[in-house]
Structures are given as structure tokens and as C-alpha cells.
C-alpha positions as CSV (number, residue, x, y, z in Angstrom):
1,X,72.4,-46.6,-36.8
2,X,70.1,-45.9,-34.4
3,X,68.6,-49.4,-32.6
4,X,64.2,-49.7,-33.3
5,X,63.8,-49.6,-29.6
6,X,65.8,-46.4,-28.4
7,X,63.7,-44.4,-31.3
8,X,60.5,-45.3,-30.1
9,X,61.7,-43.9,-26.6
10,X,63.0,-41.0,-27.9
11,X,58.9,-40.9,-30.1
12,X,57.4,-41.4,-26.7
13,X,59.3,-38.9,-24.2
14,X,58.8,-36.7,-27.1
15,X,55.1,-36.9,-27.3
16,X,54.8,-36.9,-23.4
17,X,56.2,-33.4,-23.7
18,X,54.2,-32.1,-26.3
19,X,51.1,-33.3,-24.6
20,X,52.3,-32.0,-21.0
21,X,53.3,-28.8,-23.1
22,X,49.6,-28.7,-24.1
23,X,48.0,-29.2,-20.9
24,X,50.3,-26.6,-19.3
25,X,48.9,-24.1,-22.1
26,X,45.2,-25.2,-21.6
27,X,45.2,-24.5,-17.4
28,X,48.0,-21.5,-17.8
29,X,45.9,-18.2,-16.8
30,X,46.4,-14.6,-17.9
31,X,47.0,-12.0,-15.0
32,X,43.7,-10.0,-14.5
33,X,44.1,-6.6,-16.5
34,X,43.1,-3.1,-15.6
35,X,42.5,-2.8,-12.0
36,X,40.9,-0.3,-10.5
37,X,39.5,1.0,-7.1
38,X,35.7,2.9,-7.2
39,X,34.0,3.7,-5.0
40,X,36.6,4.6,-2.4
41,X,35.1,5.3,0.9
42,X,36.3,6.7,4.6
43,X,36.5,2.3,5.4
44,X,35.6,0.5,2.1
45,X,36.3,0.3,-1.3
46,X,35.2,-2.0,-4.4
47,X,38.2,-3.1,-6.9
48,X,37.1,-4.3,-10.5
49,X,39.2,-5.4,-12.8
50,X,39.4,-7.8,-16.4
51,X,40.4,-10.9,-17.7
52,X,41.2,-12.1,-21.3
53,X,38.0,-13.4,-22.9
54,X,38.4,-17.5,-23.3
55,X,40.4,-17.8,-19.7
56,X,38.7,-20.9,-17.8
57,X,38.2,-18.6,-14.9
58,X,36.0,-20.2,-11.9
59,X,37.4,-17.2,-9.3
60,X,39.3,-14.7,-7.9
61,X,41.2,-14.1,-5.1
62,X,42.9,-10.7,-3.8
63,X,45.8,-9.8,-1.6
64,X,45.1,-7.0,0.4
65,X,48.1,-5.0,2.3
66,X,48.9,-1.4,4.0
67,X,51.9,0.2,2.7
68,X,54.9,-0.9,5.0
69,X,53.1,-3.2,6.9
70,X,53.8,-7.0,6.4
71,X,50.6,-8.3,7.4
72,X,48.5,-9.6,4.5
73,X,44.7,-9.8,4.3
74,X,43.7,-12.8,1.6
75,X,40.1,-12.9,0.2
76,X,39.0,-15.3,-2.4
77,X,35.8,-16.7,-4.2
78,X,35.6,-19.4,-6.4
79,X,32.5,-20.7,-8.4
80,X,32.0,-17.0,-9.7
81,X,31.8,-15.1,-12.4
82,X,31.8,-12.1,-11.0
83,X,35.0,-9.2,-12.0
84,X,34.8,-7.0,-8.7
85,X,35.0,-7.2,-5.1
86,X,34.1,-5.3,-2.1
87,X,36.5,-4.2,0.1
88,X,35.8,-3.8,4.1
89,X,37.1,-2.5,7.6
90,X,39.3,-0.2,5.9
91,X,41.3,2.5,8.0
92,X,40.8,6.2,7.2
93,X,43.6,8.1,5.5
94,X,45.7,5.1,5.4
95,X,47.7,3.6,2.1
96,X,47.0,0.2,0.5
97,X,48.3,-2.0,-1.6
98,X,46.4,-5.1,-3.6
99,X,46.9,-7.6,-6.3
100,X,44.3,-9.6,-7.9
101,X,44.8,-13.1,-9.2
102,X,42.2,-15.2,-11.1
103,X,41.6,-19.1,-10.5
104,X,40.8,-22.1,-12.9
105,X,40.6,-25.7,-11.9
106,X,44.5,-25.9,-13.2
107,X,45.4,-23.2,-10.2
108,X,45.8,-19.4,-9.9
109,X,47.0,-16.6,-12.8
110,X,50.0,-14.7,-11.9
111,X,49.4,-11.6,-9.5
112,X,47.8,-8.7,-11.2
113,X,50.1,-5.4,-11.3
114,X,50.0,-3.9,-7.5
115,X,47.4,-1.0,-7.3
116,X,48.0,1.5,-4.8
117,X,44.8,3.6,-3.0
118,X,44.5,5.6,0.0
119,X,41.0,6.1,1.9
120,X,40.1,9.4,2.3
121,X,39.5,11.2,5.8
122,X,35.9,11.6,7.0
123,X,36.5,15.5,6.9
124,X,37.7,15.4,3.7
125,X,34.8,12.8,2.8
126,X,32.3,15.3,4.4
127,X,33.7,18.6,2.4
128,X,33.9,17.2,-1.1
129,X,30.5,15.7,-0.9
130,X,28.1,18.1,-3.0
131,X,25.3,20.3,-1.4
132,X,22.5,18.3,-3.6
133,X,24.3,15.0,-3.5
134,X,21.5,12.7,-1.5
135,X,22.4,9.5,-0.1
136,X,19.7,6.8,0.1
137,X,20.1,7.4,4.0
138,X,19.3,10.6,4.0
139,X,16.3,10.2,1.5
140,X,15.0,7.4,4.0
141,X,15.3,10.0,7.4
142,X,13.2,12.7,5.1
143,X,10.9,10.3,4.2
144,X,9.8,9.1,7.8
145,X,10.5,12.9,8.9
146,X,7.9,13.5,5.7
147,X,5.8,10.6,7.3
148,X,5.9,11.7,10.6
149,X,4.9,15.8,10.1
150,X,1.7,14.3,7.9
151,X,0.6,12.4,11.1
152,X,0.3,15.0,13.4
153,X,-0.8,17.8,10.7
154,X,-3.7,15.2,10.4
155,X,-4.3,14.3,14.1
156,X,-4.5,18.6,14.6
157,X,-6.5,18.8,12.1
158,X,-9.2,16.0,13.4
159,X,-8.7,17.9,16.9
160,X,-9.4,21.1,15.6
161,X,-12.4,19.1,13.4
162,X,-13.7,17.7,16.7
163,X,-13.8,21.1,18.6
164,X,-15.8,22.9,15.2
165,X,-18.4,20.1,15.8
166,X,-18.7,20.3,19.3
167,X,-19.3,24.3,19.3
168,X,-21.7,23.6,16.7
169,X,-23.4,21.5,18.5
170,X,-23.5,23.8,21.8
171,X,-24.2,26.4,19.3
172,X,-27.5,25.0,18.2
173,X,-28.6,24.1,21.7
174,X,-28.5,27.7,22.9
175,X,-30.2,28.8,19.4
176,X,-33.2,26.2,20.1
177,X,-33.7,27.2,23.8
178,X,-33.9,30.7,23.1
179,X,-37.6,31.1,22.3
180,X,-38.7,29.2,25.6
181,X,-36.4,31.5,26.8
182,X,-38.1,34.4,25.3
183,X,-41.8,32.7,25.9
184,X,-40.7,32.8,29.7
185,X,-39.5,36.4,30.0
186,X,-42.7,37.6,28.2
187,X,-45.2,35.3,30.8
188,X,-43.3,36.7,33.6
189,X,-43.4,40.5,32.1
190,X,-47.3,40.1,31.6
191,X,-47.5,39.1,35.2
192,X,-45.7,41.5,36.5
193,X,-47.5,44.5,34.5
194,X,-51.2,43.2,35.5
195,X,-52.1,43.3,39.4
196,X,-54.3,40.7,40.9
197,X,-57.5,41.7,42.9
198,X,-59.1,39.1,44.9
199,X,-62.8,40.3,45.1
200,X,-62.4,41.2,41.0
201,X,-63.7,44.5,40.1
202,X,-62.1,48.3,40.2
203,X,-61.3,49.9,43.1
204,X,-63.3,53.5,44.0
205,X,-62.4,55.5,46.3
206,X,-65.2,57.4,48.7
207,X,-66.4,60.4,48.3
């Protein structure tokens, strides 16, 4: 027969389990679920992934590695919702390797399933972009070119505006003097045609 005081030990460990059981339950994370790596870039890259709706996530944090190298570059955020990441100072035509692990007040999820990527070349980067593909750069440059040709097309055109008024100007001086001008050449015609006499009267010749 069991003695009244070993049973309630047995009733206490017993619940101590169930109740550690619990809170091991409540805190355990689920690994984040369907990685993936967008917008892969010549040196960057954003990874996104998932996580199982009701986990107590507060972060993330991601291992980032190249393939047969040993050093490890370790990035995490906490106080976030957020379910991607940018990824920076990547080398050109080189492999990677990451894991993503999410983070609750209890501690960190198991490591996501590794993703492998490689970043392109810039050549290759440069061929496969599309003839009509426009980056926001490039839209920015053809705007200030844009900006820039209206500016002198107007400065020419006040220049040219400025020269139109002055010949007009120059044009309507001319036009005004001409009848003095003409008023001068006619006075000095008439004097010229008409000779002078000093004692007045018609000269006679003797017979």
C-alpha cells in the first residue's frame, strides 16, 4: 500500500511535467516555410519566406554563407513583423547558402530548410535585361536630360525673340527717317536746278 505522502509526490512531479510540457508547447516555434530569394541582383538579393499563422513570432534572424566557405554572416531583427529581408554586399557570380529562423520571447524556431542562390554576373545582368525594361534611374537621367533640352530651347528662343525686336526696332527708325531723308534730297535738287543772280533779273546779251 502505497504511504499518503509518496502519492502526493508522485501527484506533484507529475503535474510539474505536464505544466513544463505545456510551456514548452506554448514558446516551441515552427521553422519558417517556403523560402525564397527575389529579386536577385549582381550584389543583393531579398529572401521572403512564411511562418504558421498563430506562432508568437517577434523576429527573424538569417544565417548567411558562401558555398565552401566557413565564415558565417548572422542578421537578425526582433520587434517585427515583417516576413522578408534584404540581402547586401553580395559578390557577383558567387554561390550562397542561407537559413532563416524565426524568434519569440521563448527563443528561436529551428533553422529553415538551407536555400541555395547564386548572383548573377553583371554581363549576364546587362544581356538579359529587356530593351524597354526602364529602371527608375534611368527614368530620373531622361527626365533632367528632358529638363535640361527645354531650358536652352527656351533661352534660344528668347535670344532669337530679342534679336526679332531689336531689327524691328532698327527697322522702324530707318522707315521714319526716310521722308526727311527724301525732304532733303528734294531741297538740295531744287537748289541745284535754279541758279542764283545777284543783281536779279535775266541776263541779255548785246547786240
Amino acid at each position: 500500500m502505497a504511504k499518503p505522502g509518496s502519492s502526493a509526490a508522485v501527484l506533484l512531479h507529475l503535474l510539474g511535467f505536464l505544466s513544463a510540457s505545456s510551456v514548452c508547447a506554448d514558446t516551441l516555434l515552427s521553422a519558417p516555410l517556403n523560402v525564397t530569394i527575389r529579386e536577385l541582383e549582381v550584389n543583393s538579393a531579398v529572401v521572403t519566406w512564411e511562418i504558421l499563422e498563430g506562432d508568437p513570432v517577434i523576429g527573424f534572424a538569417i544565417t548567411q554563407q558562401k558555398k565552401d566557405v566557413h565564415m558565417l554572416r548572422f542578421i537578425q531583427e526582433v520587434n517585427t513583423t515583417t516576413r522578408s529581408c534584404a540581402l547586401w554586399d553580395l559578390d557577383e557570380d558567387t554561390e550562397y547558402i542561407i537559413h532563416v529562423q524565426s524568434i519569440s520571447l521563448g527563443g528561436s524556431s529551428p533553422p529553415s530548410q538551407p536555400v541555395l542562390f547564386r548572383t548573377p554576373k553583371e554581363s549576364e545582368k546587362m544581356a538579359s535585361k529587356s530593351p524597354d525594361e526602364v529602371t527608375m534611374e534611368e527614368v530620373g537621367q531622361a527626365a533632367q536630360l528632358r529638363a535640361g533640352e527645354l531650358i536652352i530651347i527656351v533661352v534660344v528662343l528668347v535670344m532669337w525673340a530679342g534679336v526679332i525686336a531689336l531689327f524691328c526696332r532698327q527697322y522702324d527708325i530707318i522707315k521714319d527717317n526716310e521722308p526727311n531723308n527724301n525732304k532733303d534730297k528734294a531741297k538740295n535738287s531744287s537748289e541745284c536746278s535754279t541758279p542764283e543772280h545777284p543783281q536779279g533779273g535775266l541776263l541779255r546779251s548785246n547786240v
